[in-house]
DRENDO-1510 file (C-alpha; in Angstrom, 1 decimal, always signed):
<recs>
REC; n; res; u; v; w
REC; 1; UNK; -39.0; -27.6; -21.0 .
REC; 2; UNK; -36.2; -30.1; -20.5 .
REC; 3; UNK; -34.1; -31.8; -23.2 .
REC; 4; UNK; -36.0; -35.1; -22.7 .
REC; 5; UNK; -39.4; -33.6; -22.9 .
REC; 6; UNK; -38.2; -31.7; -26.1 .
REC; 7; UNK; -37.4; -34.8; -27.8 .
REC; 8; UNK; -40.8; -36.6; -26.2 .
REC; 9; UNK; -43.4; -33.7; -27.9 .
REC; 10; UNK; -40.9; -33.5; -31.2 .
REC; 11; UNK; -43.4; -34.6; -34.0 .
REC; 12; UNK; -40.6; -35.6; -36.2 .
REC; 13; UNK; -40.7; -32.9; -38.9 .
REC; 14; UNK; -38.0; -31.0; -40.0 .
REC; 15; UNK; -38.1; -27.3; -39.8 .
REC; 16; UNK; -38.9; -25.0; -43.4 .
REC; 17; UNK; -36.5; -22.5; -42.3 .
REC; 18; UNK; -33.5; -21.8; -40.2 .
REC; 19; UNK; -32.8; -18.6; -38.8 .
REC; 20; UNK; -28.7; -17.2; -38.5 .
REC; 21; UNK; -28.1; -16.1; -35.0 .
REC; 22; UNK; -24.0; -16.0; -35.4 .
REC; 23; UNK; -24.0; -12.6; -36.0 .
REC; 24; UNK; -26.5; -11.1; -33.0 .
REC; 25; UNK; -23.5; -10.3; -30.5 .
REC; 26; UNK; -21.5; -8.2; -32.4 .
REC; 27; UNK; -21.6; -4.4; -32.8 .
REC; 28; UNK; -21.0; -2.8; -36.2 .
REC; 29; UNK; -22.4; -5.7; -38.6 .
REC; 30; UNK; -22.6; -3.4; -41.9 .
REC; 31; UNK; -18.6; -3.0; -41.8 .
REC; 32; UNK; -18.0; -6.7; -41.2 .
REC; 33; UNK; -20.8; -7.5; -43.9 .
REC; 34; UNK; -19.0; -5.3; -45.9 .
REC; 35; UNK; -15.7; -6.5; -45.1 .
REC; 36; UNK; -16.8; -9.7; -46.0 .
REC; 37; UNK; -18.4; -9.0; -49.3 .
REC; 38; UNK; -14.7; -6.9; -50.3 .
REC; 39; UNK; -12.8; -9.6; -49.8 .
REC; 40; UNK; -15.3; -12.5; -51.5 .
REC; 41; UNK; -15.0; -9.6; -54.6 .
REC; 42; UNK; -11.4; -10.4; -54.1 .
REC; 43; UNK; -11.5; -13.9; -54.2 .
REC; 44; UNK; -13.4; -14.2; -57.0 .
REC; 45; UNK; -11.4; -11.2; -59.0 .
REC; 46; UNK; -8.4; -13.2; -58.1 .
REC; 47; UNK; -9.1; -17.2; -58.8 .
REC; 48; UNK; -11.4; -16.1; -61.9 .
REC; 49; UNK; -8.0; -14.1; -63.1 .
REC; 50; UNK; -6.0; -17.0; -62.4 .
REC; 51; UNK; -8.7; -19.3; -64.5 .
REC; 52; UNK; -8.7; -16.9; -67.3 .
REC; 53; UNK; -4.9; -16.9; -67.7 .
REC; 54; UNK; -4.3; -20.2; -67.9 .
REC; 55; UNK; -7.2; -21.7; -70.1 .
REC; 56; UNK; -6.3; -18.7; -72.6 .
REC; 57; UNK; -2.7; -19.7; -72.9 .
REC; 58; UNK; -1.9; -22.5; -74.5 .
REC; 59; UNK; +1.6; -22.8; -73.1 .
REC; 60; UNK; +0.1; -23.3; -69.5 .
REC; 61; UNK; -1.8; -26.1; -70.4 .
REC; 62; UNK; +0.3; -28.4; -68.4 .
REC; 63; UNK; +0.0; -30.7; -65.2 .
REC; 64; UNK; +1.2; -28.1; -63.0 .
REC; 65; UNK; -1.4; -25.1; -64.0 .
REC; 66; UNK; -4.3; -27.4; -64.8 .
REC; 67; UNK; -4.1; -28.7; -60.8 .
REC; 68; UNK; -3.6; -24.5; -60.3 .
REC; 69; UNK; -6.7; -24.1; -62.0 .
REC; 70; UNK; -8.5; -26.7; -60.5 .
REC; 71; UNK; -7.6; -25.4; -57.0 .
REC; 72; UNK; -9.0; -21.9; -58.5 .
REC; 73; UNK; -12.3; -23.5; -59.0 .
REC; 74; UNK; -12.6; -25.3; -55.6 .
REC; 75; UNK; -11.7; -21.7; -53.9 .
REC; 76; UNK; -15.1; -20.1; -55.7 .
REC; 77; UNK; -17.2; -22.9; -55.0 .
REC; 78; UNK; -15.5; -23.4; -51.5 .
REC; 79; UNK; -16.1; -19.3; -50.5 .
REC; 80; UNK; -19.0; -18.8; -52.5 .
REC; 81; UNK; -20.8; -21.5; -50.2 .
REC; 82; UNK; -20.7; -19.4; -46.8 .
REC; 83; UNK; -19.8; -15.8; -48.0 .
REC; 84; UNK; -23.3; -15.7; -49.7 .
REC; 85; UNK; -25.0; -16.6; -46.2 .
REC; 86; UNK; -22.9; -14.0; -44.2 .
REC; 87; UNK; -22.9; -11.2; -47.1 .
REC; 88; UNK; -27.5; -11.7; -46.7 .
REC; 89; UNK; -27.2; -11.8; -42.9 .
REC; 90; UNK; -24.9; -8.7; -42.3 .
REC; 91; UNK; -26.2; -6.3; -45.2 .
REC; 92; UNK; -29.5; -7.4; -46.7 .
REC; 93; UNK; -30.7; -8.3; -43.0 .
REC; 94; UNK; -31.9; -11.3; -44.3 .
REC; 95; UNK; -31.3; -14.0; -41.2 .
REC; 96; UNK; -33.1; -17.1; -42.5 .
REC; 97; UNK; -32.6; -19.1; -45.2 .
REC; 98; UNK; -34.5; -22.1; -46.4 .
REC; 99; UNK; -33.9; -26.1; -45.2 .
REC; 100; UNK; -33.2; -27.0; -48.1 .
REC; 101; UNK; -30.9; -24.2; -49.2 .
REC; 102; UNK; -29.2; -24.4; -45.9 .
REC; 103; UNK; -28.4; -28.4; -46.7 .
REC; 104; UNK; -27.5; -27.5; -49.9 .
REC; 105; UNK; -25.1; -25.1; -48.8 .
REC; 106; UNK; -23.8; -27.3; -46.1 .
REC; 107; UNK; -22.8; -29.8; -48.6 .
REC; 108; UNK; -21.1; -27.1; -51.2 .
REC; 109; UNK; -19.3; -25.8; -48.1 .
REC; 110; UNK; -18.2; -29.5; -46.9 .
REC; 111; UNK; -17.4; -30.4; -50.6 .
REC; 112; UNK; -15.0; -27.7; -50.6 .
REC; 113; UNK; -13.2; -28.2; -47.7 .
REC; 114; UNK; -12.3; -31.7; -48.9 .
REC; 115; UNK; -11.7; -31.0; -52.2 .
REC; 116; UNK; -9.2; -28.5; -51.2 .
REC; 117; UNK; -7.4; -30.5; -49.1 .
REC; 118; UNK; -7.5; -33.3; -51.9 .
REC; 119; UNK; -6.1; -30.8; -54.6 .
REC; 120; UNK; -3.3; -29.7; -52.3 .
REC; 121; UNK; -2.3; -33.5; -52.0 .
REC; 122; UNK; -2.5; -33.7; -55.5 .
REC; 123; UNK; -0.2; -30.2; -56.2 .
REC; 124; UNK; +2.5; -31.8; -53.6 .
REC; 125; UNK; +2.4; -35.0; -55.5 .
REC; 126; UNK; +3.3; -32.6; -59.3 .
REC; 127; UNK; +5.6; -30.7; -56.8 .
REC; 128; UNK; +7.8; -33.8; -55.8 .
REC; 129; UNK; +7.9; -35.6; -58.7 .
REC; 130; UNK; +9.1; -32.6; -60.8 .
REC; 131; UNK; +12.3; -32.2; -58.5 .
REC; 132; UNK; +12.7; -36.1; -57.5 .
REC; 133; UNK; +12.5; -37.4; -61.0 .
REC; 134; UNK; +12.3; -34.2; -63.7 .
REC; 135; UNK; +13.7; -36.1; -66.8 .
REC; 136; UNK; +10.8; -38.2; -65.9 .
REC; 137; UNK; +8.0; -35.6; -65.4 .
REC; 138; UNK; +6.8; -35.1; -69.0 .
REC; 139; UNK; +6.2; -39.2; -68.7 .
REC; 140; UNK; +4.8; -40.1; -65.2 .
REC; 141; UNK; +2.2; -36.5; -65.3 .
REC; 142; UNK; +0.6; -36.5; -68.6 .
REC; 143; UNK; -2.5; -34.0; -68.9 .
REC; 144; UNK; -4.6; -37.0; -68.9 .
REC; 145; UNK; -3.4; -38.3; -66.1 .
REC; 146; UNK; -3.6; -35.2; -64.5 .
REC; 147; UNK; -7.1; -34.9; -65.5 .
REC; 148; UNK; -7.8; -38.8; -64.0 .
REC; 149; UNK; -6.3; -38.0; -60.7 .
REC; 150; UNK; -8.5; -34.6; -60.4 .
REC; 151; UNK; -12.1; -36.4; -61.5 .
REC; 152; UNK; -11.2; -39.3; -58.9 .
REC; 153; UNK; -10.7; -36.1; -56.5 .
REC; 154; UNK; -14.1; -35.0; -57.2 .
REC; 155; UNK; -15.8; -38.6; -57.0 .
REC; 156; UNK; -13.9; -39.2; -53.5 .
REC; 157; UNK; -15.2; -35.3; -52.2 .
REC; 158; UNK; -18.6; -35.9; -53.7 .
REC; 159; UNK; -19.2; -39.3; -52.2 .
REC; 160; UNK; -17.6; -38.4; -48.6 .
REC; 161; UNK; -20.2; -34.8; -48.6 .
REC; 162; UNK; -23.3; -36.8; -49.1 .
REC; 163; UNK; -22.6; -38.8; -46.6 .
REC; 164; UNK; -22.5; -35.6; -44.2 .
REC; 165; UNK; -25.4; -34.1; -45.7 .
REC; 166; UNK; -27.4; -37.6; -45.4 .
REC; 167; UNK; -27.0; -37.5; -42.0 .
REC; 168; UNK; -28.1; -34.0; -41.7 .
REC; 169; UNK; -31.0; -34.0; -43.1 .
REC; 170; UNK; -32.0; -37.3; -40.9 .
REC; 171; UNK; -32.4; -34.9; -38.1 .
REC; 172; UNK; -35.1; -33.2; -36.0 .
REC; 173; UNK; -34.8; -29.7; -35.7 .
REC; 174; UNK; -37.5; -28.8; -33.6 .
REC; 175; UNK; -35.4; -25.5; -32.6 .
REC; 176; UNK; -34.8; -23.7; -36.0 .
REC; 177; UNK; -31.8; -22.0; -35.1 .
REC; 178; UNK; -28.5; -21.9; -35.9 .
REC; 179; UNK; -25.8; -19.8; -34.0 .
REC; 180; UNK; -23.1; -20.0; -36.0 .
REC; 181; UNK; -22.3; -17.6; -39.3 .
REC; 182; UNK; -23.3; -20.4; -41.8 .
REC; 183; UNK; -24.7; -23.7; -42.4 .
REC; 184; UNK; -22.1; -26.2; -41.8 .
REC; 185; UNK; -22.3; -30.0; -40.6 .
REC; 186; UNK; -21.6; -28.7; -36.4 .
REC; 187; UNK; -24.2; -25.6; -36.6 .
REC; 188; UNK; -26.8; -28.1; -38.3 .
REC; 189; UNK; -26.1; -30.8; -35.3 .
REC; 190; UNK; -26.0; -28.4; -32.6 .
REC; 191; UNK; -29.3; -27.0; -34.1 .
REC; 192; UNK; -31.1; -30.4; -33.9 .
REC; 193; UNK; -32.7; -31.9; -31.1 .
REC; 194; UNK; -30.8; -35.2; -30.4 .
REC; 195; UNK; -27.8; -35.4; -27.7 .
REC; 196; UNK; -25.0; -34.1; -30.7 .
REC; 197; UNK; -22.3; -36.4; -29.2 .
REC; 198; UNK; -23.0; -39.2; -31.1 .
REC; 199; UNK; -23.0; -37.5; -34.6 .
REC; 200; UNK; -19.2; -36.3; -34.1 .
REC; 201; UNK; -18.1; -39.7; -35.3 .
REC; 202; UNK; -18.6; -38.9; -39.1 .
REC; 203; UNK; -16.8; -35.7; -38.9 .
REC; 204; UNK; -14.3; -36.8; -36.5 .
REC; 205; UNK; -13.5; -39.6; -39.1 .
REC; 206; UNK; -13.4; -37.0; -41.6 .
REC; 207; UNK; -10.8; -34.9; -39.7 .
REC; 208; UNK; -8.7; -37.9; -39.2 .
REC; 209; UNK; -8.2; -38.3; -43.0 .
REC; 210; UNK; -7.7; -34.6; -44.1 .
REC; 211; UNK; -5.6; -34.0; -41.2 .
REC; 212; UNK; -4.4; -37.6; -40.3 .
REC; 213; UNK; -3.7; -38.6; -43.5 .
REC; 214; UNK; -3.6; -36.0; -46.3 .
REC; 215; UNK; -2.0; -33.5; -44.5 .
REC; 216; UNK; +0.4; -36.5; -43.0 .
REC; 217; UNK; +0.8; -37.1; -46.8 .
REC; 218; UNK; +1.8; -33.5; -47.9 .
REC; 219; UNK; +4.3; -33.3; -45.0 .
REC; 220; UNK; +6.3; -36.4; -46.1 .
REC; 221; UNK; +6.3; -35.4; -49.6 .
REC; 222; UNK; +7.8; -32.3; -48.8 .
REC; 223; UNK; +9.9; -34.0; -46.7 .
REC; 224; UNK; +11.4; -35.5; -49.3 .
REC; 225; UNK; +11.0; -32.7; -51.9 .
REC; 226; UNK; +13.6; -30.6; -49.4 .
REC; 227; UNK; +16.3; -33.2; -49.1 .
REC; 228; UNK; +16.7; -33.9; -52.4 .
REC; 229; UNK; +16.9; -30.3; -52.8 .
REC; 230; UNK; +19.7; -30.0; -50.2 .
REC; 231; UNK; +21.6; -32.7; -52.1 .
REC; 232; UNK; +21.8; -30.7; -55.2 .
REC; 233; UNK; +25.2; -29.5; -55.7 .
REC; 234; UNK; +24.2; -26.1; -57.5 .
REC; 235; UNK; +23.4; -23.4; -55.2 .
REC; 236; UNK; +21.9; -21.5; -57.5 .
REC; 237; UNK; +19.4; -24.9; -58.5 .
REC; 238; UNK; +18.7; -25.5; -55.3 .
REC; 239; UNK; +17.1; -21.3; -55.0 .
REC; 240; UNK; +15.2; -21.8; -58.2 .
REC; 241; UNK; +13.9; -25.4; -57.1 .
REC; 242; UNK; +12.6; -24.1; -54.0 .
REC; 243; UNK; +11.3; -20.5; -55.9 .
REC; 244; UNK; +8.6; -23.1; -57.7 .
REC; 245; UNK; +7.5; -25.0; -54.3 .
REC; 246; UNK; +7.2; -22.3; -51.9 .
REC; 247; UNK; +3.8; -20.7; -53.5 .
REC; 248; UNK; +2.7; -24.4; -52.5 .
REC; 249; UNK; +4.0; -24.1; -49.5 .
REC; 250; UNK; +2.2; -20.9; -48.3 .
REC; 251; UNK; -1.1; -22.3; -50.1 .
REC; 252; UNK; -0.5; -25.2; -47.3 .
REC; 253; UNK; +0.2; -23.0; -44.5 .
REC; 254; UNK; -3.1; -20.8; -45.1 .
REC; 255; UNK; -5.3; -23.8; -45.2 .
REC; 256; UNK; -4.2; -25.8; -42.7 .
REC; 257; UNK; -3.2; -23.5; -40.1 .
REC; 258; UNK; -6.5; -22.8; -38.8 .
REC; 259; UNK; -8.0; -26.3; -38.5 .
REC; 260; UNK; -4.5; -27.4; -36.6 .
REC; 261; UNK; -4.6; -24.3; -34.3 .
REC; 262; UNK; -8.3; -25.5; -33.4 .
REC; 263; UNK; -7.8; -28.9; -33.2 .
REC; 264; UNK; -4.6; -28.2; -30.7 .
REC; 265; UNK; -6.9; -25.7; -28.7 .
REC; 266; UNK; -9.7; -28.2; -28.4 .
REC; 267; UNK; -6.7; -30.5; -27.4 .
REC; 268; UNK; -5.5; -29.1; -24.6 .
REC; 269; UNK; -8.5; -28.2; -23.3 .
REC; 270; UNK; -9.4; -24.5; -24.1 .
REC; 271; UNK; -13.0; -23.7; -24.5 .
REC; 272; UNK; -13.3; -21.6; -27.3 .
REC; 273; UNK; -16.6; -18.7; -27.0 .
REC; 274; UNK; -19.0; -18.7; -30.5 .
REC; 275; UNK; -17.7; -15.7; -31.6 .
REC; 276; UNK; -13.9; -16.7; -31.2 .
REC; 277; UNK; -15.8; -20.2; -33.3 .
REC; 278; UNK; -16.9; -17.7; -35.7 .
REC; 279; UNK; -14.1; -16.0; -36.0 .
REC; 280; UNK; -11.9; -18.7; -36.8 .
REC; 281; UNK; -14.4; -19.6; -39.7 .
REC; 282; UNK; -14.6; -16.8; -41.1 .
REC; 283; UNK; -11.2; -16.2; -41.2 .
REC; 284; UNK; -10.6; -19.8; -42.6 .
REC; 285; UNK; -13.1; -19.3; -45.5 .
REC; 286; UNK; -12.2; -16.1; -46.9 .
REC; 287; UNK; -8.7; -14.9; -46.0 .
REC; 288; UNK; -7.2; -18.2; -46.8 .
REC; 289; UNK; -8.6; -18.4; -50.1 .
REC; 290; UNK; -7.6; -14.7; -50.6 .
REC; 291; UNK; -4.1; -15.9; -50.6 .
REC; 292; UNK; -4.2; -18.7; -53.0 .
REC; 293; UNK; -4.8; -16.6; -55.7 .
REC; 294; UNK; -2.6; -13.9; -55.2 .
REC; 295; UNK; +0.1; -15.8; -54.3 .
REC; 296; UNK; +0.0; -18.1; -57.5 .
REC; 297; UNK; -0.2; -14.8; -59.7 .
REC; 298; UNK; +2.7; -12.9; -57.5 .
REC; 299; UNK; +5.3; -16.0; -57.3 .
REC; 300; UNK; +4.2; -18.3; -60.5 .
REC; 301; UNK; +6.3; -16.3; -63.3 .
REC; 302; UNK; +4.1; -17.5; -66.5 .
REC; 303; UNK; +1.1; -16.1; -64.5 .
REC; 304; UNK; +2.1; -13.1; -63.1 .
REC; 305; UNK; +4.1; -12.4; -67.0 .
REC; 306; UNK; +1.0; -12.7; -68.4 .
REC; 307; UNK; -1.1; -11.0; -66.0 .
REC; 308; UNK; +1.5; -7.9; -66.6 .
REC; 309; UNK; +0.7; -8.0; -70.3 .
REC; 310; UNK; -2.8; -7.5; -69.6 .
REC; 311; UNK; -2.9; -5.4; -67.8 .
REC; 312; UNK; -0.3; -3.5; -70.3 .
REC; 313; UNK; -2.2; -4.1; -73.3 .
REC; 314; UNK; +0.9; -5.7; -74.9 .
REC; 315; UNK; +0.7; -8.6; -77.1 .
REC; 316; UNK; +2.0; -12.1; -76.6 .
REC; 317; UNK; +5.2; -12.7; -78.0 .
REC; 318; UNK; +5.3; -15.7; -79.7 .
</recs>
């Protein structure tokens, strides 16, 4: 049947279920599935850690590890969105999952994505201002500031999600299937039956702003953040000044590597196969998020101090 007589007989009725085909090419499925679940038990072990720390200590109750924490909380919901879909598929052989589950995921997943590019911006934005203006700091980043510019976050991710899962669920999807490894705004358009060229522009705008503008953003305040750190006199200032950014900086790195190195693939005009697709988001939903939380606990000191006392039994000194 052709793609015009498809859409003709099409009643109009979405589908109950969707079935995950992702995963059908590839040989030894327990050990990825168990790959996978290891490293979402990391993820979790590591940004609940992280969470725990700095809600339990009073002393870190300051701009800097309240945007931390926030970022902690974004990683779990973020991961926990498509790790729970792969971890069913590849152990518990369970390859469909619900319409409305699937949605619902969809916009958790999409949620994530732009709340973690949103509380990057806002972790550059603490960054600079601490080594622009630091007799300043205390005044310009108050806690509730901090917590004004985090719920705005939320409002701005929230708003821009629905509007991807609105236009999901507006489709026909008269062929329940979905070849990629989760359910994510291009698997639920490719799995519909309408010509999907003309539902790129929403995600395309998307992509713009996180990686147009936010990332455009981040760049230029680290611009800035290094010069006036190479016009510190102090050698030794200018090592610990840089010492508090580069966590940041590797955080960055890991999440915006993999949409750049796409989006310069797709550029240039390399066709990428679904599993190298698959690959690349799978590797950009767990490992990335693996390294947020270890690197905050490695190369913050408060964190890592505390996480050492813990783990040691020894009490707080006052």
């Amino acid at each position: 049947m052709s793609y015009t007589e498809l859409l003709v007989n099409f009643t109009g009725h979405n589908t109950e279920e969707f079935t995950i085909t992702g995963f059908d090419q590839l040989s030894h499925q327990k050990l990825l599935g168990f790959l996978i679940f290891f490293t979402y038990f990391l993820v979790l072990l590591g940004s609940v850690t992280n969470i725990c720390i700095i809600t339990t200590d009073r002393r870190l109750h300051t701009p800097m590890y309240i945007l931390i924490c926030n970022l902690a909380l974004v990683d779990i919901m973020y991961t926990t969105s498509a790790s729970t879909t792969m971890i069913s598929v590849l152990l518990a052989e369970v390859k469909t999952i619900c319409y409305y589950s699937c949605i619902s995921r969809m916009y958790i997943y999409h949620l994530g994505d732009i709340e973690e590019c949103l509380a990057l911006s806002l972790m550059a934005l603490d960054r600079t201002i601490a080594v622009s203006s630091p007799l300043r700091y205390h005044s310009i980043l108050t806690n509730p500031r901090i917590f004004l510019l985090i719920i705005a976050s939320w409002l701005i991710g929230l708003g821009a999600a629905v509007m991807l899962a609105v236009q999901a669920d507006s489709l026909p999807y008269c062929q329940p299937i979905i070849r990629y490894v989760f359910c994510d705004f291009p698997a639920m358009v490719r799995a519909a039956c309408v010509d999907p060229e003309p539902y790129w522009m929403l995600g395309v705008i998307l992509g713009i702003w996180l990686l147009g503008v936010q990332f455009t953003l981040i760049l230029l305040s680290y611009m800035k953040l290094i010069y006036t750190v190479l016009r510190l006199p102090n050698t030794g200032r200018r090592v610990q000044l840089f010492n508090t950014c580069i966590s940041h900086i590797i955080v960055v790195s890991s999440y915006f590597t993999p949409k750049i190195v796409t989006w310069l693939l797709t550029r240039i005009g390399v066709t990428l196969s679904l599993t190298e697709r698959n690959a690349i988001l799978i590797i950009a939903t767990l490992l990335t998020f693996l390294i947020n939380p270890t690197v905050y606990c490695l190369k913050t000191k408060e964190i890592r101090r505390r996480f050492i006392q813990i783990l040691t039994r020894k009490a707080t000194p006052k």
